[in-house]
MDAnalysis code that builds the backbone (N, CA, C; Angstrom):
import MDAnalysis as mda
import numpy as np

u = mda.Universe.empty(315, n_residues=105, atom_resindex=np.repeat(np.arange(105), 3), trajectory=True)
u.add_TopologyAttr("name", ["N", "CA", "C"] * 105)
u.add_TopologyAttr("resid", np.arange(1, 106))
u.add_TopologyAttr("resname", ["UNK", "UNK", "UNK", "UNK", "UNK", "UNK", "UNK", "UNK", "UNK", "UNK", "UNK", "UNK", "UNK", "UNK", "UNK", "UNK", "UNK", "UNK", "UNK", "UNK", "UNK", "UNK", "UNK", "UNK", "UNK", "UNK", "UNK", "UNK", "UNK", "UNK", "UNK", "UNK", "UNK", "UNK", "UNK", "UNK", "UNK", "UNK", "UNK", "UNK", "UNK", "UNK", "UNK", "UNK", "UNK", "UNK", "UNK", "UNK", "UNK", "UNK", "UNK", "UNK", "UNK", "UNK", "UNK", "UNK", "UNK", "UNK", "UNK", "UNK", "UNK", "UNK", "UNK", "UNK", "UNK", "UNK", "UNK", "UNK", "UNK", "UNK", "UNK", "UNK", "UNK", "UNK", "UNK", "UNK", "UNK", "UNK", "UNK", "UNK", "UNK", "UNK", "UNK", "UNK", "UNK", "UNK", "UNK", "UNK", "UNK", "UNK", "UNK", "UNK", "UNK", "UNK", "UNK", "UNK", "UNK", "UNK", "UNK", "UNK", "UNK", "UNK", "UNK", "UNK", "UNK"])
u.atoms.positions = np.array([
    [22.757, 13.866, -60.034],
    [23.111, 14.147, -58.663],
    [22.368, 13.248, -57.680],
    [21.391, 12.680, -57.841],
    [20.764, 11.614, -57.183],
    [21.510, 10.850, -56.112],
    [22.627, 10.108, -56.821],
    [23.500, 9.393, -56.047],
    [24.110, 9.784, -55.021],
    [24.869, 11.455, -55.363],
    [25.061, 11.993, -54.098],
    [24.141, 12.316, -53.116],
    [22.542, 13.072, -53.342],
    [21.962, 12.754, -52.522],
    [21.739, 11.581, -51.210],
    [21.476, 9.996, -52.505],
    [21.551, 9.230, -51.522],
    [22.569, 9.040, -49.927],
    [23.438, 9.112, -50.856],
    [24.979, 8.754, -49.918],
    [24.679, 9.735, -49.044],
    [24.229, 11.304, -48.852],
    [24.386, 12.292, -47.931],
    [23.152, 11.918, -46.667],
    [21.936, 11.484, -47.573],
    [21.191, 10.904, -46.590],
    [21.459, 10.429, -45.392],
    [22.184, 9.403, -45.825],
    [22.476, 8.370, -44.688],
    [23.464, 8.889, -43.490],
    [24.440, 9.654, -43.937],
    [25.188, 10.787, -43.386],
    [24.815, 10.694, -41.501],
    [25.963, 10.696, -40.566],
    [25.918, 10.892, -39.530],
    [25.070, 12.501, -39.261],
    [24.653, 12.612, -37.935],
    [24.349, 14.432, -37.734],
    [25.290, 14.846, -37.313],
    [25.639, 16.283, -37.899],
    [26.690, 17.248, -37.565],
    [26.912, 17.573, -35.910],
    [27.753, 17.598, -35.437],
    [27.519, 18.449, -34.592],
    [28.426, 19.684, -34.666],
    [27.521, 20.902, -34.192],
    [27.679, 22.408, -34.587],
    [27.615, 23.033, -33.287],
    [29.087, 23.927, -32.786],
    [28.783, 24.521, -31.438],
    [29.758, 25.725, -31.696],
    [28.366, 26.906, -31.578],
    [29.281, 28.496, -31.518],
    [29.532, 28.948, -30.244],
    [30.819, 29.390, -30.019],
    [31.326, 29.900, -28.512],
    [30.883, 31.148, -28.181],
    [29.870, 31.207, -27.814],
    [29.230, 32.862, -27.783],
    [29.288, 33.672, -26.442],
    [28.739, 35.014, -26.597],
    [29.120, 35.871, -25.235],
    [27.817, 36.451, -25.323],
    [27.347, 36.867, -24.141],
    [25.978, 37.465, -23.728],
    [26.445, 39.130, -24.594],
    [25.035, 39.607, -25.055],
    [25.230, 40.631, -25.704],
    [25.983, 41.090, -27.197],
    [26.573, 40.195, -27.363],
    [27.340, 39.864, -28.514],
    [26.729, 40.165, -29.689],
    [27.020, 40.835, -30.914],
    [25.991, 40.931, -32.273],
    [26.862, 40.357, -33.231],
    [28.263, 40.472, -33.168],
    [28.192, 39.530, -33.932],
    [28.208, 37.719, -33.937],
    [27.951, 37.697, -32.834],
    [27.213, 35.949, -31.823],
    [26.054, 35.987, -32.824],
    [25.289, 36.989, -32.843],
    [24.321, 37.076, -33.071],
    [24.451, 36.864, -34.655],
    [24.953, 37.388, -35.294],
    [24.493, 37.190, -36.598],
    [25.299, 35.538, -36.925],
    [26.234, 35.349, -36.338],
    [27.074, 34.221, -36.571],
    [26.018, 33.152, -36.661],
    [25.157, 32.835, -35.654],
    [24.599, 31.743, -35.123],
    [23.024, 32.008, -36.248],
    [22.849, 32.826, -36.869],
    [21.831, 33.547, -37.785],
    [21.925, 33.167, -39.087],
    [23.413, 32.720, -39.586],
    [23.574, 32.444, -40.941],
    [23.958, 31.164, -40.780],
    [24.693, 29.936, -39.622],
    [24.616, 29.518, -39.179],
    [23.435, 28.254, -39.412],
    [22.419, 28.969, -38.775],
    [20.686, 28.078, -38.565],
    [20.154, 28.548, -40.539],
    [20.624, 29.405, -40.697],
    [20.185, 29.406, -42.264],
    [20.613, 28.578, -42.930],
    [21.751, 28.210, -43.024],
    [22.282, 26.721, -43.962],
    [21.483, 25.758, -43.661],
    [22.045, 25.433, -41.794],
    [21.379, 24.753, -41.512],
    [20.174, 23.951, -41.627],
    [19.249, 24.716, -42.027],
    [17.494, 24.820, -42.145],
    [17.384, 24.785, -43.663],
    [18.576, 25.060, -44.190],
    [18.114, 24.828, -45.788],
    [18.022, 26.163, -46.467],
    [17.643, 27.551, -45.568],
    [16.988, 28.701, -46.409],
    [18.034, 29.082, -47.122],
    [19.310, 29.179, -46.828],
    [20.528, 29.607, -47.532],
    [21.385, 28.725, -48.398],
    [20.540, 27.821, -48.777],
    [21.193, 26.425, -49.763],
    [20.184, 26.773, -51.023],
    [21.004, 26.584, -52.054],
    [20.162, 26.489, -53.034],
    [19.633, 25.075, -54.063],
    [19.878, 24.138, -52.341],
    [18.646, 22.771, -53.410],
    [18.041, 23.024, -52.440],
    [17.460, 23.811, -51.578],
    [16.125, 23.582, -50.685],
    [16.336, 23.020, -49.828],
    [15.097, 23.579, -48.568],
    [15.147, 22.379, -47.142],
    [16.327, 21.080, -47.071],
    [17.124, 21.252, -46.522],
    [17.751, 19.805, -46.409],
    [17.660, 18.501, -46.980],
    [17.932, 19.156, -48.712],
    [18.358, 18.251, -49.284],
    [19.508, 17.869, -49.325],
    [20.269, 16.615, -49.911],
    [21.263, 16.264, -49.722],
    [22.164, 16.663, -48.849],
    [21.466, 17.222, -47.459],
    [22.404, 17.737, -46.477],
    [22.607, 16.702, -45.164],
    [23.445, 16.199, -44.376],
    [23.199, 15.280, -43.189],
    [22.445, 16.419, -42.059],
    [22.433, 16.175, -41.314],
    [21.199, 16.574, -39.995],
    [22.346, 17.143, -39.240],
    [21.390, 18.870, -38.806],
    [22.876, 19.232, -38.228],
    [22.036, 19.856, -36.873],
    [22.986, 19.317, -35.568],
    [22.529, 19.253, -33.807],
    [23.488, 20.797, -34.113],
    [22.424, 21.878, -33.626],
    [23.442, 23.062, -33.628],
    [23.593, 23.638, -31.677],
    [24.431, 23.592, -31.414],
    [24.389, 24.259, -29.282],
    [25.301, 25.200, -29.732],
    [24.708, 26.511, -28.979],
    [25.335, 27.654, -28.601],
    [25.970, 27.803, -27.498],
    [27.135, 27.958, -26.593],
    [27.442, 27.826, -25.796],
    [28.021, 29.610, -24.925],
    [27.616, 29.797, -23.862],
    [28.584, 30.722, -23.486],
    [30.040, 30.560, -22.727],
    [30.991, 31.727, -23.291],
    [32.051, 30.686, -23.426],
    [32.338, 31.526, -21.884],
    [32.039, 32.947, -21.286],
    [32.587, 33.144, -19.967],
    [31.876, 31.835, -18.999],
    [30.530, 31.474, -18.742],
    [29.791, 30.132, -18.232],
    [30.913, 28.666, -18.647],
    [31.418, 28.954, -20.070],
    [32.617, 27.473, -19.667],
    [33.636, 27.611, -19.056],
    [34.280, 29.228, -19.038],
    [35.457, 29.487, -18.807],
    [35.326, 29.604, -17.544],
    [34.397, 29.440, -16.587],
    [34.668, 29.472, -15.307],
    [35.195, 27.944, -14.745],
    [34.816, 26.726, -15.476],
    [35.446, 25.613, -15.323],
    [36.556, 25.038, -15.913],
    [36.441, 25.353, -17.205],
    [37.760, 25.632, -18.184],
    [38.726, 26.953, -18.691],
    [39.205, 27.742, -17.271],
    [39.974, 29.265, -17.262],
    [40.921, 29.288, -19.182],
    [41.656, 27.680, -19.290],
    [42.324, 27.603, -20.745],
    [41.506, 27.927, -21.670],
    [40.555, 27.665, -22.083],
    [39.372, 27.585, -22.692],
    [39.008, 29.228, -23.374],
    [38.704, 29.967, -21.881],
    [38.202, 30.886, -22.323],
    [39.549, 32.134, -22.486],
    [40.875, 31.832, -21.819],
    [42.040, 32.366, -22.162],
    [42.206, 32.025, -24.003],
    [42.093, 31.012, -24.440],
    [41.632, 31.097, -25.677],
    [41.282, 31.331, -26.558],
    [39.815, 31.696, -26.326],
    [39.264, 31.700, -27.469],
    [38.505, 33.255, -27.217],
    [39.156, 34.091, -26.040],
    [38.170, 35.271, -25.201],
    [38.345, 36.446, -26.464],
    [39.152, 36.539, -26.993],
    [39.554, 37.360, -28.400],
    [39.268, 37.153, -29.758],
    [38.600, 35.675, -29.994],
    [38.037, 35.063, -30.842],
    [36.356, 35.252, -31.334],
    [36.147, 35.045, -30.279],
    [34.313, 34.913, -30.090],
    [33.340, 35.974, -30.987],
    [32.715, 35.648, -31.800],
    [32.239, 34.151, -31.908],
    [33.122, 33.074, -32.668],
    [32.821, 31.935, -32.040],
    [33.527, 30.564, -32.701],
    [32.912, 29.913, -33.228],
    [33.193, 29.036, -34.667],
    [32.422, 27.969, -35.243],
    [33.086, 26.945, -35.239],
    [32.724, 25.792, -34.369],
    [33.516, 24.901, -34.705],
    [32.645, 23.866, -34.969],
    [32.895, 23.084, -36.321],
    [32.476, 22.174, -36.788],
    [32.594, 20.942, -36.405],
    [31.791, 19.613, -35.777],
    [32.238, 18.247, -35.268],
    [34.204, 18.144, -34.805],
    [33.475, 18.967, -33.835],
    [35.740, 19.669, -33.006],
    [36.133, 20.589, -33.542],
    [36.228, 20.395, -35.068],
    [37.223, 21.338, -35.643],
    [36.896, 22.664, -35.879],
    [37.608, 23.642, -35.900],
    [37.295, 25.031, -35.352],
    [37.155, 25.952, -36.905],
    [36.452, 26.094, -37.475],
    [36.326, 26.531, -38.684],
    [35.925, 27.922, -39.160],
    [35.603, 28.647, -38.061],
    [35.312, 30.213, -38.266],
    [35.495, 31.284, -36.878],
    [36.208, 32.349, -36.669],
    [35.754, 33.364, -36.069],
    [35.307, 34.924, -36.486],
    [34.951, 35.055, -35.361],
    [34.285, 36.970, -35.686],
    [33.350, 37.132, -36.674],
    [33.325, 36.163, -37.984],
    [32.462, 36.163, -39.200],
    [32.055, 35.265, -39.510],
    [31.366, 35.014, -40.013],
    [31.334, 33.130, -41.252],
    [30.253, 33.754, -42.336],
    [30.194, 33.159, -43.591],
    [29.348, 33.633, -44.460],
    [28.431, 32.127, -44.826],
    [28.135, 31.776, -45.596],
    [26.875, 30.540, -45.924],
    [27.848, 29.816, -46.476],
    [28.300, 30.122, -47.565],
    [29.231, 29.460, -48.294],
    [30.186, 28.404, -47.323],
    [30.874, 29.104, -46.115],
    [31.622, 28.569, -45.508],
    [31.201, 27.209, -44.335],
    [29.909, 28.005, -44.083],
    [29.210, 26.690, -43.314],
    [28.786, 25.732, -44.551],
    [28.154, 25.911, -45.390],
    [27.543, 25.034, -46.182],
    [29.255, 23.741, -46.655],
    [30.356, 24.975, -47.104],
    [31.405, 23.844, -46.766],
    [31.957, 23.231, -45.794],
    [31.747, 23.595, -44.622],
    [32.248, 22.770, -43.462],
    [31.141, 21.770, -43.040],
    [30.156, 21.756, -43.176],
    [29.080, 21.038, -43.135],
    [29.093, 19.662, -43.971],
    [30.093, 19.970, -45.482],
    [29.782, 19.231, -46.314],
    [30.820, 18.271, -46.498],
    [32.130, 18.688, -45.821],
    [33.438, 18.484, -45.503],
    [33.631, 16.832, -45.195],
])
């Protein structure tokens, strides 16, 4: 597995942005399992190995939706959102497995 390591190394950083709402729990756990891949604790080769570098922003989505009304007409039934470098890859839940594959994608 070495080789893949290498190659992941070099790897651009992710960017990772959950659409969250003040008070929210499951925001809360979303963005919780989330920073666990992230960080490595929920991978089982350890700390960020063979993983690229992942920029994670939480965003609140009523604070966007006051500039973007489409936005939060959107996604206001959704929340929490995972969307992976754009692409929108989880709501209401996500488990490790699923970040660790969209991450790896």
């Amino acid at each position: 597995m070495r080789w893949w390591r290498r190659a992941r190394e070099g790897a651009p950083q992710r960017s990772v942005v959950i659409w969250s709402r003040a008070g929210c729990h499951l925001c809360e756990q979303m963005e919780s399992v989330v920073r666990d891949v992230a960080e490595g604790s929920a991978g089982r080769r350890g700390p960020g190995r063979g993983r690229p570098p992942v920029a994670i922003e939480v965003r609140d989505l009523d604070e966007a939706g006051r500039e973007d009304p489409a936005l939060l007409a959107e996604l206001t039934t959704l929340v929490p959102v995972l969307e992976v470098d754009g692409r929108r890859v989880a709501h209401w839940q996500v488990d490790a497995q699923t970040v660790r594959a969209a991450l790896l994608d």
